[in-house]
N, C-alpha and C positions, 0 to 999 in steps of 0.2 A: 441684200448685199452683204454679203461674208466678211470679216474684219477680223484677225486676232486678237485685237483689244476689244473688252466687253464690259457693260458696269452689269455687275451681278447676274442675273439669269434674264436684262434685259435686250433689247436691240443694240448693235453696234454702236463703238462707241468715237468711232474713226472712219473717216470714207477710205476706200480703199482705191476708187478712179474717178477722174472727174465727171462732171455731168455736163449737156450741152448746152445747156443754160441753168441760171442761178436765179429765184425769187426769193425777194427779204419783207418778211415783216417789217416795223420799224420798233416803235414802244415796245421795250424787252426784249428785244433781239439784236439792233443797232447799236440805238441808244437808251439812256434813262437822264429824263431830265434835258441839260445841257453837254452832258459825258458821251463818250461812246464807248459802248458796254469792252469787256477784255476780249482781246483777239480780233477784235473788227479790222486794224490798222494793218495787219499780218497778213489777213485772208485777202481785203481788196486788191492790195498789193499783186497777190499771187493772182488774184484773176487778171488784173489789168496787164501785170508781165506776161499771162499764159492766151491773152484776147478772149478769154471767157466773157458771152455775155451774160448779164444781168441786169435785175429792174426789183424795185422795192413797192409791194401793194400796203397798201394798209386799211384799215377800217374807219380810221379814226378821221371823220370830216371837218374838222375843225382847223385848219389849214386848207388856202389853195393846193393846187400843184405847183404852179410856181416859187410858192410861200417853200413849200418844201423841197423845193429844187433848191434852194437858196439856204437854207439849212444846212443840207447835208451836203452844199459843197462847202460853206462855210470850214464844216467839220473833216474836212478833205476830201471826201467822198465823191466821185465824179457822176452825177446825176441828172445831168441836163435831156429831157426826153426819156428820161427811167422810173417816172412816179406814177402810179397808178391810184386813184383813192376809191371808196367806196361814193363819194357824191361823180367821180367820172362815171363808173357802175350806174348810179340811179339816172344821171341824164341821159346816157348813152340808151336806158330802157326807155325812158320815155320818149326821147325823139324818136325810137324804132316802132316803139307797140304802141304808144298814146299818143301822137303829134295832134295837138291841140289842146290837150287835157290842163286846164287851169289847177296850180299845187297849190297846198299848203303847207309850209315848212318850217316843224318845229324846230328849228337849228340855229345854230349861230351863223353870223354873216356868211362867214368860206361857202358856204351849201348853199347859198341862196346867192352870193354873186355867180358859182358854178352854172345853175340854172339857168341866171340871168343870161350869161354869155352864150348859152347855147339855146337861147330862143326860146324861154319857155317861161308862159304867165306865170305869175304869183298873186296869190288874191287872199283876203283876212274876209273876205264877204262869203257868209256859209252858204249862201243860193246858186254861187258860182264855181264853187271847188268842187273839183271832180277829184282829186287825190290828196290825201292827209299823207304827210311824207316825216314819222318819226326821226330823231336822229339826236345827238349830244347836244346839253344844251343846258348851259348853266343857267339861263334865265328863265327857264321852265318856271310858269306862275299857271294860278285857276285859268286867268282871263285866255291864254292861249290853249289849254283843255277844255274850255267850254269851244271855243270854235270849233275846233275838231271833234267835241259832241253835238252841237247844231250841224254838220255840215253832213257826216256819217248819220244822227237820227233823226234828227229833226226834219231837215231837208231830204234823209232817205238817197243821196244820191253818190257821195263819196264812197272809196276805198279806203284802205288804212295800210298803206307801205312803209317799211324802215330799208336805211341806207347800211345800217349793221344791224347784231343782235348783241351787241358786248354787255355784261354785265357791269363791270367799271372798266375806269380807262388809266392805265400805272400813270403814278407820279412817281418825281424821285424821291422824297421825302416824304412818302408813305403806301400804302397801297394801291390808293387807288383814287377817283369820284365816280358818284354815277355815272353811267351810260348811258346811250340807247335801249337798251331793254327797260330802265326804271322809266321811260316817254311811254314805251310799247305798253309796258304793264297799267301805266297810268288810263290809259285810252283805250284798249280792251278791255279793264272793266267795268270802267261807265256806257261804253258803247254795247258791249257781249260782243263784238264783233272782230273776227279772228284779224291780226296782219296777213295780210296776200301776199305780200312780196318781199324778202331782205334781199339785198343787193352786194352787201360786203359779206366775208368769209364767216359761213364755210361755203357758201355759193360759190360757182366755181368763174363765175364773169370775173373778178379783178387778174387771175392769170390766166383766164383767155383774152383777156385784153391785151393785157402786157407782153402775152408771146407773140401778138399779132404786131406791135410796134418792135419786137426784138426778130421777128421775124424766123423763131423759131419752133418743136414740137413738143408740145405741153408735156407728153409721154416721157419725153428724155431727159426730162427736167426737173430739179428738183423745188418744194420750196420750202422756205426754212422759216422758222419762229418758234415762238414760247407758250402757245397755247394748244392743247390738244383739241378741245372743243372749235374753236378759229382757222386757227391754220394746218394744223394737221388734217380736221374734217376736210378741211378744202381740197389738200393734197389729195386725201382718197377721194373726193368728189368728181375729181376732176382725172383722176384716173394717173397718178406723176408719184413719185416719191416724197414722203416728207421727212425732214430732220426738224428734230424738237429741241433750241438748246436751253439749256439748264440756266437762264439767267436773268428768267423772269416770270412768268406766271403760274406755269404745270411745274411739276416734281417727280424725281424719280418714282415714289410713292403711286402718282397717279397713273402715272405707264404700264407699271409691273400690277396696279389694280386693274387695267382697262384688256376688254378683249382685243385680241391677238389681230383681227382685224381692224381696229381701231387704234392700235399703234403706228407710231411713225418707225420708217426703214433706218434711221440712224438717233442715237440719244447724246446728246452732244454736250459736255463739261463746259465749254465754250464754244465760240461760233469757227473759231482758226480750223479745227478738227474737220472741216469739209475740207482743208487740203490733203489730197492723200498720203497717206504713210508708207 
């Protein structure tokens, strides 16, 4: 997409027409912390005056949906039936491809009440789990890596899926905590045994789900965040535009290093710059 304004020799730095639908990261892209990052307040605005749809996916399971529907209306953001998480992603595979299959779920509660509501075992007994389902989780101790080593080798009969692949997860007052990936890493190398399945971005289920509730075509659509490995990958996974903005996790730096294919359609100072100029 062609723009006048440019940040150095990279992609656009302004949309130039709107798109038929909008997907939002949250962490670094919305918000940070309790704030909403600069320009969020401007842009919803202009969607909700222009009836643009849009819907927010995120990676990060540690919240319901509801939990987060309630947030970011708190924050004014109008969200009710707009959230998509990566623990919808993991249920939503398992009630399609595994309907029966007993988990086990390194995560905090939100991912394990998600489960629950949608009909699906949980079990700490390694004879019985058929899926080790990694995911964020501050209470990450031995005793919950050894289950998911007896159940994966011992018992020989589990898989090892994760709900994302984040490295950490932004705070506001500092970088970052682990992720999902420090569970993943932990459990593939006492097991040798690869993950099969991640669920959250760059896979491209959290905005095929969401375009299915907004009832719109992935293709025409853009989606926006702050990581190029996450949300961007997703974009191009998923075959739609991505805008990368500048106000949380990539860097100009990483864009203008990455191939020309692996960049996102628009590079954005703030998030406001998706309304066109």
């Amino acid at each position: 997409m062609p723009a006048p304004e440019t940040i150095l020799e990279g992609p656009p730095s302004q949309a130039t027409q709107p798109y038929e639908a909008y997907f939002f990261d949250l962490d670094g892209t919305i918000y940070l912390g309790d704030k909403l990052l600069p320009g969020v307040v401007e842009l919803f605005k202009w969607l909700v005056d222009n009836a643009l749809p849009y819907a927010f996916v995120t990676n990060n399971p540690t919240k319901t949906v509801a939990e987060y529907e309630q947030r970011l209306e708190e924050l004014g953001l109008q969200a009710k039936g707009r959230v998509v998480t990566s623990a919808t992603a993991t249920a939503r595979w398992l009630t399609t491809h595994r309907k029966g299959a007993v988990v086990y779920a390194i995560s905090e509660p939100p991912l394990q009440q998600t489960l629950r509501e949608a009909g699906i075992e949980i079990s700490e007994d390694p004879a019985k789990i058929d899926i080790v389902i990694a995911s964020f989780d501050r209470s990450f101790d031995f005793a919950k890596l050894d289950i998911a080593f007896r159940a994966i080798v011992e018992e020989d009969r589990a898989i090892l899926v994760a709900t994302n692949p984040d490295r950490y997860c932004p705070m506001e007052h500092r970088l970052g905590v682990p992720d999902a990936a420090a569970i993943i890493g932990a459990i593939e190398g006492c097991t040798q045994v690869k993950c099969a399945h991640v669920f959250g971005k760059p896979a491209p289920a959290l905005v095929e789900i969401a375009a299915e509730i907004l009832g719109v075509t992935v293709a025409n659509s853009v989606m926006v965040g702050d990581r190029l490995y996450t949300d961007i990958a997703m974009a191009i996974n998923a075959g739609m535009d991505g805008a990368l903005v500048l106000t949380g996790d990539s860097n100009l730096a990483e864009v203008l290093a990455s191939e020309k294919q692996d960049r996102p359609q628009l590079c954005l100072a703030t998030i406001d710059k998706l309304i066109p100029k």
